[in-house]
Biopython code that builds the backbone (N, CA, C, O; Angstrom):
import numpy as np
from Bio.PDB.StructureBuilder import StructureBuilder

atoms = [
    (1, "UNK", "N", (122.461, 105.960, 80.370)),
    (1, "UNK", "CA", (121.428, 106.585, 79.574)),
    (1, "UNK", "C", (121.494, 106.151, 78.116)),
    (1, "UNK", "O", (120.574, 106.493, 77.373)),
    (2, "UNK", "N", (122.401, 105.501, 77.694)),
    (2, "UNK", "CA", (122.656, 105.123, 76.453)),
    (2, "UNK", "C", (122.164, 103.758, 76.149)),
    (2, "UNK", "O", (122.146, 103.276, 75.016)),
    (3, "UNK", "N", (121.820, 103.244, 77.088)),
    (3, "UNK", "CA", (120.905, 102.090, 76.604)),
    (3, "UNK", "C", (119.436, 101.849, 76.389)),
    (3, "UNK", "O", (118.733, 102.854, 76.287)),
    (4, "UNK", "N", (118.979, 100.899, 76.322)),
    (4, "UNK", "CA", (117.426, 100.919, 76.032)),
    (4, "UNK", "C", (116.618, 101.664, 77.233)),
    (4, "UNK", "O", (116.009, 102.733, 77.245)),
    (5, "UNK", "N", (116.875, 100.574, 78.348)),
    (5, "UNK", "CA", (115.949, 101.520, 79.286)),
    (5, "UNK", "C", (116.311, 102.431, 79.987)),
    (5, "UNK", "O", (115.553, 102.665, 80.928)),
    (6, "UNK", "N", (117.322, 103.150, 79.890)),
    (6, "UNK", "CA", (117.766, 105.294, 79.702)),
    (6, "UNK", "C", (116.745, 105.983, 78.866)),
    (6, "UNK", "O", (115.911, 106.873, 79.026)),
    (7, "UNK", "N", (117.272, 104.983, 77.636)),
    (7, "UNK", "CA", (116.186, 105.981, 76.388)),
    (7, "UNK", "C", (114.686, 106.139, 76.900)),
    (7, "UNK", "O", (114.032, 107.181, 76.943)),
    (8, "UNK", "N", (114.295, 104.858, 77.278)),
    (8, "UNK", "CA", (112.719, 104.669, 77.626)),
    (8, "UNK", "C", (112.609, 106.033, 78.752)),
    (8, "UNK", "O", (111.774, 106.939, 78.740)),
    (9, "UNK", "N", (113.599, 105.849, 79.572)),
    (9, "UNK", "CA", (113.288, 106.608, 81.104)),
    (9, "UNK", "C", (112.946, 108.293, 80.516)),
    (9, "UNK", "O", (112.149, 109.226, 80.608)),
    (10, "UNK", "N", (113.968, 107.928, 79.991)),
    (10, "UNK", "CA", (114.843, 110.182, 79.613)),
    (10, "UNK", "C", (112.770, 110.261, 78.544)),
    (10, "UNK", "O", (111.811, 111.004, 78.749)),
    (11, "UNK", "N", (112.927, 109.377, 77.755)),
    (11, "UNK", "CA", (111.575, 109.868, 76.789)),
    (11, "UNK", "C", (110.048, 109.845, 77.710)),
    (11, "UNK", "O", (109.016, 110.442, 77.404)),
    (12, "UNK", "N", (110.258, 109.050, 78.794)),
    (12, "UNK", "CA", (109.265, 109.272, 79.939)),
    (12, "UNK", "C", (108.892, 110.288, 80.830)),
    (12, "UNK", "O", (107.856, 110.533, 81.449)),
    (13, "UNK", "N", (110.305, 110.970, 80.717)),
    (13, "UNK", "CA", (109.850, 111.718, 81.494)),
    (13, "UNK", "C", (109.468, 113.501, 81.243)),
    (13, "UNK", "O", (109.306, 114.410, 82.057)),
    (14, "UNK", "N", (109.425, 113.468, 79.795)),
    (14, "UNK", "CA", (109.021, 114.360, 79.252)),
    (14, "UNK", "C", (107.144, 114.313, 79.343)),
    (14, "UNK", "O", (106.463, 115.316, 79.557)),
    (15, "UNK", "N", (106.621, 112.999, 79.139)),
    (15, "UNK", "CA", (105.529, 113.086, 79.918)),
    (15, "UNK", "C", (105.060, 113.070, 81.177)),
    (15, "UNK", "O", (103.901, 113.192, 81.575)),
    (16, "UNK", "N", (106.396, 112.856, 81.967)),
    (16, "UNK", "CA", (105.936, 112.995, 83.523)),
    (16, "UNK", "C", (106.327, 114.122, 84.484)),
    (16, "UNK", "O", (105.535, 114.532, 85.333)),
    (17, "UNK", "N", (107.217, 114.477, 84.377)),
    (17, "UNK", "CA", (107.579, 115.900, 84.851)),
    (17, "UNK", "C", (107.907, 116.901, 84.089)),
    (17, "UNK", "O", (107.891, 117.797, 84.933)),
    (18, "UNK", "N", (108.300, 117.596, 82.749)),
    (18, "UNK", "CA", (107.767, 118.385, 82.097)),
    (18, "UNK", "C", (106.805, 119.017, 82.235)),
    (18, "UNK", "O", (107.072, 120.187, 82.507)),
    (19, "UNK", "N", (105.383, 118.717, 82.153)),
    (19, "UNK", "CA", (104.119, 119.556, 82.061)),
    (19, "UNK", "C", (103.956, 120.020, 83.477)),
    (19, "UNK", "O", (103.319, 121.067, 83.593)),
    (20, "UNK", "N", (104.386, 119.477, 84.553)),
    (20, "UNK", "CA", (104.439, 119.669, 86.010)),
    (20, "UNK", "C", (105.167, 121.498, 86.905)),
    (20, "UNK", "O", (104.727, 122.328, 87.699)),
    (21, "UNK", "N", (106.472, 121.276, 86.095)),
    (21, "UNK", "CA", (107.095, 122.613, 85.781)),
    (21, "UNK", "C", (106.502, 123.349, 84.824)),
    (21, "UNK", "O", (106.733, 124.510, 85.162)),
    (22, "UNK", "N", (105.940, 123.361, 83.935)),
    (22, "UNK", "CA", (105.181, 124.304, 82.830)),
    (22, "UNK", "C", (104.158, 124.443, 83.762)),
    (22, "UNK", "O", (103.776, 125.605, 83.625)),
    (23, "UNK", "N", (103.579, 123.968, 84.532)),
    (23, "UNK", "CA", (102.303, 124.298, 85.263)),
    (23, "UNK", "C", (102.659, 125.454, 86.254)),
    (23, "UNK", "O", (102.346, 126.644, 86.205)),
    (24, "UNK", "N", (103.563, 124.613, 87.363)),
    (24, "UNK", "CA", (103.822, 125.816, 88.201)),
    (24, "UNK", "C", (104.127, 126.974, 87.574)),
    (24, "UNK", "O", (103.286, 127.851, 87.772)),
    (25, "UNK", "N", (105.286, 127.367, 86.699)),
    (25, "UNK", "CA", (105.527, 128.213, 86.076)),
    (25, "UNK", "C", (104.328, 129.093, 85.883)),
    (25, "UNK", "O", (104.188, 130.093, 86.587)),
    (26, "UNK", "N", (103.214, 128.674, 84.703)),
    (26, "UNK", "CA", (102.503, 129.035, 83.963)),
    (26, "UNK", "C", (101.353, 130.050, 84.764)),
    (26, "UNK", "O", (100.977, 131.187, 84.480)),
    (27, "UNK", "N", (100.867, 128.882, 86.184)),
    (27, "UNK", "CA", (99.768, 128.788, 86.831)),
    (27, "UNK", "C", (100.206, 129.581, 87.957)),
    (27, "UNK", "O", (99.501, 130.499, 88.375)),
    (28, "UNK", "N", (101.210, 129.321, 88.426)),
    (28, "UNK", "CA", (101.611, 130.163, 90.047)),
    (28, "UNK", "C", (102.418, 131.756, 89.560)),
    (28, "UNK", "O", (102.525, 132.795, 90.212)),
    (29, "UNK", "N", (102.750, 131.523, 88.594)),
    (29, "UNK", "CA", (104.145, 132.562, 88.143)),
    (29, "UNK", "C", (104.985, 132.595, 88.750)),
    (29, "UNK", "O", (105.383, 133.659, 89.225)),
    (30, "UNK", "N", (105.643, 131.312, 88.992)),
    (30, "UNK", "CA", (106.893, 131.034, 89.475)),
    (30, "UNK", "C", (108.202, 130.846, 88.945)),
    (30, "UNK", "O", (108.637, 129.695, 88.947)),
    (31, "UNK", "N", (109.027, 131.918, 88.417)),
    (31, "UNK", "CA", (109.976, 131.749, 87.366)),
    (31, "UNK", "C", (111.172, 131.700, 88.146)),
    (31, "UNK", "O", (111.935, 130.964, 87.521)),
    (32, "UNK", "N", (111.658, 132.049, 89.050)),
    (32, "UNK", "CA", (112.582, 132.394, 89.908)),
    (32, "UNK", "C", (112.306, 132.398, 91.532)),
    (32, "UNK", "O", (111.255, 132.697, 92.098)),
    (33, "UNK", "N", (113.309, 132.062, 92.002)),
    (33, "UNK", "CA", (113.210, 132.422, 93.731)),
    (33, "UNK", "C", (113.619, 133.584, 94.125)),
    (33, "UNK", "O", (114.526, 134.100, 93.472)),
    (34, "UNK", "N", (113.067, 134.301, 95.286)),
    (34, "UNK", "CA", (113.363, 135.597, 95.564)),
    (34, "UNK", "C", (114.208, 135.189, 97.044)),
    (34, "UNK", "O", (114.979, 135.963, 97.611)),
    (35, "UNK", "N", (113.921, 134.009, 97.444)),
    (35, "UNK", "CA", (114.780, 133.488, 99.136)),
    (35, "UNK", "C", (115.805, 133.058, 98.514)),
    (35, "UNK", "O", (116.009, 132.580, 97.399)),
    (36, "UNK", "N", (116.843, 133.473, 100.037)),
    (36, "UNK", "CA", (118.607, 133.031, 99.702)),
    (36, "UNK", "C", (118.076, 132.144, 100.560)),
    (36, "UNK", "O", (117.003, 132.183, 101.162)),
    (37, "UNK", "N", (118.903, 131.370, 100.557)),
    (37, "UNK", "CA", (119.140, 129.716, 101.444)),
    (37, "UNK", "C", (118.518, 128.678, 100.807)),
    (37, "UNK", "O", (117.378, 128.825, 100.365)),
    (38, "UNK", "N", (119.251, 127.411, 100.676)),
    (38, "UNK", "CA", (118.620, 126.544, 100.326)),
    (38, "UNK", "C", (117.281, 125.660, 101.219)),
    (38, "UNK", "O", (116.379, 124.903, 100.860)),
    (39, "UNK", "N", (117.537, 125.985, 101.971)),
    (39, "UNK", "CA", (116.260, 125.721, 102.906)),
    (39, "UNK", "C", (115.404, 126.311, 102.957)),
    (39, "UNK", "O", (114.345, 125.829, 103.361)),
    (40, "UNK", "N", (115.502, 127.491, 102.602)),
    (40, "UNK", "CA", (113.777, 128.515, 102.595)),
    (40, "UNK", "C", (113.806, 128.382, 101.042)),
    (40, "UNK", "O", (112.705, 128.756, 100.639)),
    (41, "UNK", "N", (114.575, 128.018, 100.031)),
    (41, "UNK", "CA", (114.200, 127.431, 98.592)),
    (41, "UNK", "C", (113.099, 125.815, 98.608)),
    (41, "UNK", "O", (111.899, 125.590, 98.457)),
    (42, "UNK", "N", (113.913, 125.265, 98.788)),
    (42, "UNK", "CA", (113.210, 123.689, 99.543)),
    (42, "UNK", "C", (111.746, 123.608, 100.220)),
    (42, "UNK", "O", (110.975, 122.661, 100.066)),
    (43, "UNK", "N", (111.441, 124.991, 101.152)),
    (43, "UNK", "CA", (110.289, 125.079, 101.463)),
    (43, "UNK", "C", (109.102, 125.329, 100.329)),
    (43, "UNK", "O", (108.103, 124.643, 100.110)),
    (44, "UNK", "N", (109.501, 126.408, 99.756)),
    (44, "UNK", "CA", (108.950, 126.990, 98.967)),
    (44, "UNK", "C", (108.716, 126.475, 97.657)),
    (44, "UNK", "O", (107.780, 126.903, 96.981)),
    (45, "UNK", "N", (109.666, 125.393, 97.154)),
    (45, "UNK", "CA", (109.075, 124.165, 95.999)),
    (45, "UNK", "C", (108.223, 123.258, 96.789)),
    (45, "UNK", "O", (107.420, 122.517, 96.222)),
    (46, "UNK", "N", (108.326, 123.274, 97.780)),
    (46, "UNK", "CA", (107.902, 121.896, 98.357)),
    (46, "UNK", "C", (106.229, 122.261, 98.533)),
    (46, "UNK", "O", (105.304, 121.457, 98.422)),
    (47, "UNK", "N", (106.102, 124.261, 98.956)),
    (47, "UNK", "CA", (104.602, 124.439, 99.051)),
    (47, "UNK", "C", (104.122, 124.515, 97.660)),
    (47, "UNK", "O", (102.906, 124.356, 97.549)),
    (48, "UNK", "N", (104.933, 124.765, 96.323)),
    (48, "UNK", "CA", (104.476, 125.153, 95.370)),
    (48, "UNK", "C", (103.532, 123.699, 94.663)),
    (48, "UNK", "O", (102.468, 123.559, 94.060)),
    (49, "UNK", "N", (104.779, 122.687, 95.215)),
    (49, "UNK", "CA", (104.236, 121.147, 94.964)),
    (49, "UNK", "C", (103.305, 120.629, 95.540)),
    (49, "UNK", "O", (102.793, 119.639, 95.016)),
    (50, "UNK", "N", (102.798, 121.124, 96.778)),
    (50, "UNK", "CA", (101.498, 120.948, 97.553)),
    (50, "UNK", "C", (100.265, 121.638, 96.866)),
    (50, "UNK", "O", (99.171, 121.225, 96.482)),
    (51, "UNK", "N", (100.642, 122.371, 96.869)),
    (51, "UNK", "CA", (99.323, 123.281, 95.695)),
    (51, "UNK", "C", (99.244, 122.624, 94.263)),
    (51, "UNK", "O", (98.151, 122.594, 93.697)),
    (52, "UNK", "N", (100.148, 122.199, 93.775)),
    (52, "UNK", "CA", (99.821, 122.168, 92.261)),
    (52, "UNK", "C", (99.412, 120.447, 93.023)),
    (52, "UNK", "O", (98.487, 119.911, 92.413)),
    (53, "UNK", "N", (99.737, 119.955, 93.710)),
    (53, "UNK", "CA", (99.319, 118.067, 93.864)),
    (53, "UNK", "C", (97.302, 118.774, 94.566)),
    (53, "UNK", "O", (96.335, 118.410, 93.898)),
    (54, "UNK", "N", (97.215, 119.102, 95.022)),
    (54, "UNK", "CA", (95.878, 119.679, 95.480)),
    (54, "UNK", "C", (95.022, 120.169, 95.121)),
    (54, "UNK", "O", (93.947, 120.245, 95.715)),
    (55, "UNK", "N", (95.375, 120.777, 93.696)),
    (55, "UNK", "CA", (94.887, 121.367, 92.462)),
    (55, "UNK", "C", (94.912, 120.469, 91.574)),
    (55, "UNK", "O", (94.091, 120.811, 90.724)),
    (56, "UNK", "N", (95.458, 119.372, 91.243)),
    (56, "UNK", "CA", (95.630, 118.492, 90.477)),
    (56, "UNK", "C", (94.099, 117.270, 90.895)),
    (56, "UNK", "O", (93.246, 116.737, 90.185)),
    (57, "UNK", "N", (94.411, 117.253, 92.504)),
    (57, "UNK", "CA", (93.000, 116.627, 93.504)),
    (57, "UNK", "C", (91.869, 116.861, 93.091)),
    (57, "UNK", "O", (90.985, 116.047, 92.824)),
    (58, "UNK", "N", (91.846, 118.091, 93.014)),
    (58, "UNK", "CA", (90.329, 118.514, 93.704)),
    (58, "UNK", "C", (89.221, 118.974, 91.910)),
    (58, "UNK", "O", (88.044, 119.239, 91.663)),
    (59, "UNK", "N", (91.009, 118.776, 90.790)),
    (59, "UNK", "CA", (89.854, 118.860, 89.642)),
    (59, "UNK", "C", (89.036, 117.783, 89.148)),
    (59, "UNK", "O", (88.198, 117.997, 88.272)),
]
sb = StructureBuilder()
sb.init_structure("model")
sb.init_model(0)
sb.init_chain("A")
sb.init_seg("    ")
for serial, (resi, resn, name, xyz) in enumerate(atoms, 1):
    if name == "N":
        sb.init_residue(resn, " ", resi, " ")
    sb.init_atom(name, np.array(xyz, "f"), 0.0, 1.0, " ", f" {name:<3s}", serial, name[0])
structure = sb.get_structure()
């Protein structure tokens, strides 16, 4: 990360996944998980990421 293209990546991705999490957050009110297991966690980002990619579609 200490070289040029770290720096490039790490400063990229404040425009690429950043606003992505502020969305769900913001838009679903998703601050926390209420499921134990990592597998019913996994589901449940994975539908949150289907909705916000589908919503992202259809504007």
């Amino acid at each position: 990360m200490k070289k040029k293209k770290g720096i490039q990546k790490c400063k990229q991705r404040c425009y690429d996944v950043a606003p992505i999490f502020a969305s769900i957050k913001h838009n679903h009110g998703f601050k926390r998980s209420m499921l134990k297991g990592l597998d019913k966690v996994t589901i449940k980002i994975g539908l949150l990421a289907m909705a916000h990619n589908l919503r992202k579609k259809t504007a």
